[in-house]
N, C-alpha and C positions, 0 to 999 in steps of 0.2 A: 502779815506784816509785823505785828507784834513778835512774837517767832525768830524771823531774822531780826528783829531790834534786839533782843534778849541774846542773840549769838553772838551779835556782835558786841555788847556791853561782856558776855563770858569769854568774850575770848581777848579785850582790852585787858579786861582782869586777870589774866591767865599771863598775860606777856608782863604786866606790872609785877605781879607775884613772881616772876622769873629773874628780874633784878638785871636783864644782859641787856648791857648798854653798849654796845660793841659795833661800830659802822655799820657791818654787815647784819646785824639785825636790825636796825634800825631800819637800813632799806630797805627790809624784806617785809619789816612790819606794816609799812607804807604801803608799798602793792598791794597786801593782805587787806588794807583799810579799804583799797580803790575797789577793788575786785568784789569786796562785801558791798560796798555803796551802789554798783552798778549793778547788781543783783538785786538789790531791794530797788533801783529806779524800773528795772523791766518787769520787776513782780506788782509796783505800782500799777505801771500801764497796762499791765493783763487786767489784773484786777478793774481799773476804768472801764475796760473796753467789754470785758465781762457786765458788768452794771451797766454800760450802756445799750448792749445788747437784750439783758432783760427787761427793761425800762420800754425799748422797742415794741417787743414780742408782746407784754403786756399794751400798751396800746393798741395795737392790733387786734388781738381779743377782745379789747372794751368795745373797740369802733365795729368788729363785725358783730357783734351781740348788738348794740345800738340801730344795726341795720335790720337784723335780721327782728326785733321787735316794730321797728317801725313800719316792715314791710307790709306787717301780718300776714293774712289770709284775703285770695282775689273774691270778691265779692259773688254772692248764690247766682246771677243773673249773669249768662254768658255774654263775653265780648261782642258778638254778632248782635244780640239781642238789646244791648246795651245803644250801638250805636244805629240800630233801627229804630229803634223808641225816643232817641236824642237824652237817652238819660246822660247826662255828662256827670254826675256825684260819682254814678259804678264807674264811667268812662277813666273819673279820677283815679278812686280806686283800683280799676285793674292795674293804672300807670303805678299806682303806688306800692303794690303787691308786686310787681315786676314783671306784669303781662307786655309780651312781646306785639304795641300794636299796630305790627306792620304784617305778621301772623296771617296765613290764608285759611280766615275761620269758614270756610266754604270751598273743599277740596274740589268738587265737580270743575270751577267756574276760575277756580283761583283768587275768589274775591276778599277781599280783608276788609277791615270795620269801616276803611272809609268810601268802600265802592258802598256800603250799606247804607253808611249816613247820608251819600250822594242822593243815591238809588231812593231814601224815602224825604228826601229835601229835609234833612235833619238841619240845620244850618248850624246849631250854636255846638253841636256834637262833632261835626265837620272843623267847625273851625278849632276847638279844640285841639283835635287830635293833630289837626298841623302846626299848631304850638308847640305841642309835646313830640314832635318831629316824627309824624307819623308822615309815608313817603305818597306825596297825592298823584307822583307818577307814576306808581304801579300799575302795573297792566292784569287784566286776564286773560285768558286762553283765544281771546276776540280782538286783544288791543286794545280795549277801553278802559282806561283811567278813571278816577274818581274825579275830575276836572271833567272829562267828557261828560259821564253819567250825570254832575249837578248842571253844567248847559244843556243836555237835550229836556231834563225834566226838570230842574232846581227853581226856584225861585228866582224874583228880581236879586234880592237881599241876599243870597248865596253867592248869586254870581257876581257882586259889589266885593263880597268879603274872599271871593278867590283874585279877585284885578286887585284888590289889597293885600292877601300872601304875595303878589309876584308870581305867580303860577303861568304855563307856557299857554299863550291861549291862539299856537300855531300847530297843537300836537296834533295828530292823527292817529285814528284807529286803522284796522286792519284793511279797513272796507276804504284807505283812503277821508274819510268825513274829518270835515277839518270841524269847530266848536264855532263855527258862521252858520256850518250847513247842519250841523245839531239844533243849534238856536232856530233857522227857519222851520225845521220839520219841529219845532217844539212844541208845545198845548198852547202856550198863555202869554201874553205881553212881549211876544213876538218882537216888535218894533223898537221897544226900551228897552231888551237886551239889547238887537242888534248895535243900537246908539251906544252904549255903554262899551259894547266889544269894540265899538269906528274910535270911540275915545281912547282905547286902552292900546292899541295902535295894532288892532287883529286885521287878518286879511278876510276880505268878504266877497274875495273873488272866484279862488282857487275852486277848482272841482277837484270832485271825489275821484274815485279808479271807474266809476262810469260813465265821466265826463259830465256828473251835473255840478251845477255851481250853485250856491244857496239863490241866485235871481232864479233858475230853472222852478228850484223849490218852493220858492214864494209865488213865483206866478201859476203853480199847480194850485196853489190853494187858494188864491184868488187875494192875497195880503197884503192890501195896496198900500197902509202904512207901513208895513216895512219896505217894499218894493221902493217908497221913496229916500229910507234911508240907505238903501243902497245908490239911489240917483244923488241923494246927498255926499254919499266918500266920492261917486264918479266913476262906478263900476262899469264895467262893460257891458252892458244889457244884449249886447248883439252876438256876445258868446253864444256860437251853437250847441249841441250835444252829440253825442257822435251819429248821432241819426238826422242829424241838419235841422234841429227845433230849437230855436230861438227864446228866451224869455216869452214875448208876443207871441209867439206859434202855441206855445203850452196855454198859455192863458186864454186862446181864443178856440183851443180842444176842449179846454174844461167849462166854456161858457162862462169865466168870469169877466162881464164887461169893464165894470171899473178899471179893473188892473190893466185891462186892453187897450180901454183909452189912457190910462197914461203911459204904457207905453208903447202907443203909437205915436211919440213924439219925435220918434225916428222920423222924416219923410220915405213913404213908400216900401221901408223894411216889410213888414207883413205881409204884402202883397207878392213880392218879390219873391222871397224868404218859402209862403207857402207853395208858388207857384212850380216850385225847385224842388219840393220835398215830396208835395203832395200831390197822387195820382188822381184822374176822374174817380177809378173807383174806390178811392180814401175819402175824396170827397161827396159822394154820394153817400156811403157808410155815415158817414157824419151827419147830414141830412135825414137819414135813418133812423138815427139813433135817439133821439129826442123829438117823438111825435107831440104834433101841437103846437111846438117851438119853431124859431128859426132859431140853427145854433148862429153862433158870431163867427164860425170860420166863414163861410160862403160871404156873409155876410161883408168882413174884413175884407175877401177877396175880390170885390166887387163896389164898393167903398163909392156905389150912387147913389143909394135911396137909403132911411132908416136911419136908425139911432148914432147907427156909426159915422153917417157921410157927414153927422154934424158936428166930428171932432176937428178942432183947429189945429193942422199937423203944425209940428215945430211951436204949438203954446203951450 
């Protein structure tokens, strides 16, 4: 810019030293002036746009150098490893390092870190990683989600902090098992999830693709506190199974009386119910099968003498 300033001061000087005053240079001198001025105004704005392109570039540079120290190094203890043990500091870590963690750190199964944290009731490692927008609907090669995996084994407090992400607690695995019928076939406090799923607005009805329904499931195991919180949403207890076994029909194969008497509150379902389903020689088998004992089918099916004839149907 200096440069063109110094031309054009030599070349005023050049016309002054000339002494021609004459119209016609005059007006030539003019143009000569415009033509200079409009030259130095686009040698300006290159010049800006120059300086503001390296002004750019350089930031750029600063900000990925800033990244790329920040990022460091993913921490000695693998992803997987991390969120089986619930360490959430590596779990931070890996996130900070730039570990991918939605990554299927377990090729066989498809599993990623939070089928793992599901899988060993990590709770505070769990919920983490669904802050840090790790996807709790990923599936494995089976359909099962990290949402499934923390209801069939998770804890009370897992399964609080998934109905608190907003998590789909209607998904299904491959097998059909909706997170009702995961919770009945569960280890532990059975009942308090189921309650907590009727709150959260789950369905406790639906069966699986083999026609059971979480009642089927609980009256297999005899779970008469939760069996009532299904009588609590209003479930349909009379739902068969594709083999015509009722809630009551299962409960009175496994010998669990409790659950039988309460759900004998049907009138006369049982009786009915078994008399449709089950042959003389099913029911001799059954008689069979537990010497010593009367089991409760025959029993149920006959509903005059004994423990059962002094349930109050319909109370």
């Amino acid at each position: 810019m200096r440069v063109a300033g110094l031309v054009l001061l030599a070349a005023l000087a050049y016309a002054d030293a000339s002494r021609v005053s004459t119209p016609g240079y005059l007006a030539g001198r003019q143009d000569r002036i415009a033509e200079i001025e409009k030259s130095l105004s686009s040698t300006a704005e290159q010049l800006a746009r120059a300086r503001n392109l390296f002004q750019s570039l350089r930031e750029d540079e600063e900000a990925e150098a800033a990244t790329t120290t920040t990022r460091g190094q993913p921490p000695a203890i693998s992803l997987q490893d991390a969120a089986e043990q619930g360490d959430v500091a590596a779990l931070a870590a890996h996130r900070q390092a730039g570990s991918d963690l939605n990554a299927e750190v377990e090729s066989e199964g498809g599993w990623t870190a939070a089928h793992w944290a599901a899988l060993r009731g990590q709770t505070a490692a769990l919920k983490f990683l669904h802050e840090a927008g790790a996807n709790l609907s990923a599936t494995d090669r089976w359909g099962s989600t990290p949402v499934l995996m923390a209801l069939e084994g998770g804890t009370v407090e897992m399964l609080e902090a998934l109905v608190e992400a907003g998590v789909d607690l209607n998904v299904t695995d491959n097998g059909g098992n909706t997170p009702a019928i995961l919770v009945a076939d569960g280890l532990d406090h059975t009942a308090e999830k189921l309650l907590i799923l009727l709150k959260a607005g789950a369905d406790l009805e639906k069966a699986n693709q083999r026609g059971r329904t979480p009642a089927h499931v609980l009256a297999e195991r005899g779970e008469v506190d939760a069996l009532r919180v299904l009588i609590q949403a209003g479930v349909n207890l009379n739902a068969p199974t594709p083999d015509g076994y009722t809630a009551a029909d299962i409960a009175a194969l496994n010998h669990h009386e409790e659950a039988l008497k309460l759900l004998l509150k049907v009138p006369c379902r049982i009786r009915k119910r078994c008399r449709q389903t089950l042959s003389k020689k099913d029911r001799r088998r059954q008689i069979q099968s537990s010497p010593g004992r009367v089991p409760l089918l025959p029993v149920a099916l006959q509903m005059d003498e004994g423990p059962l004839s002094r349930v109050r149907v319909g109370g």
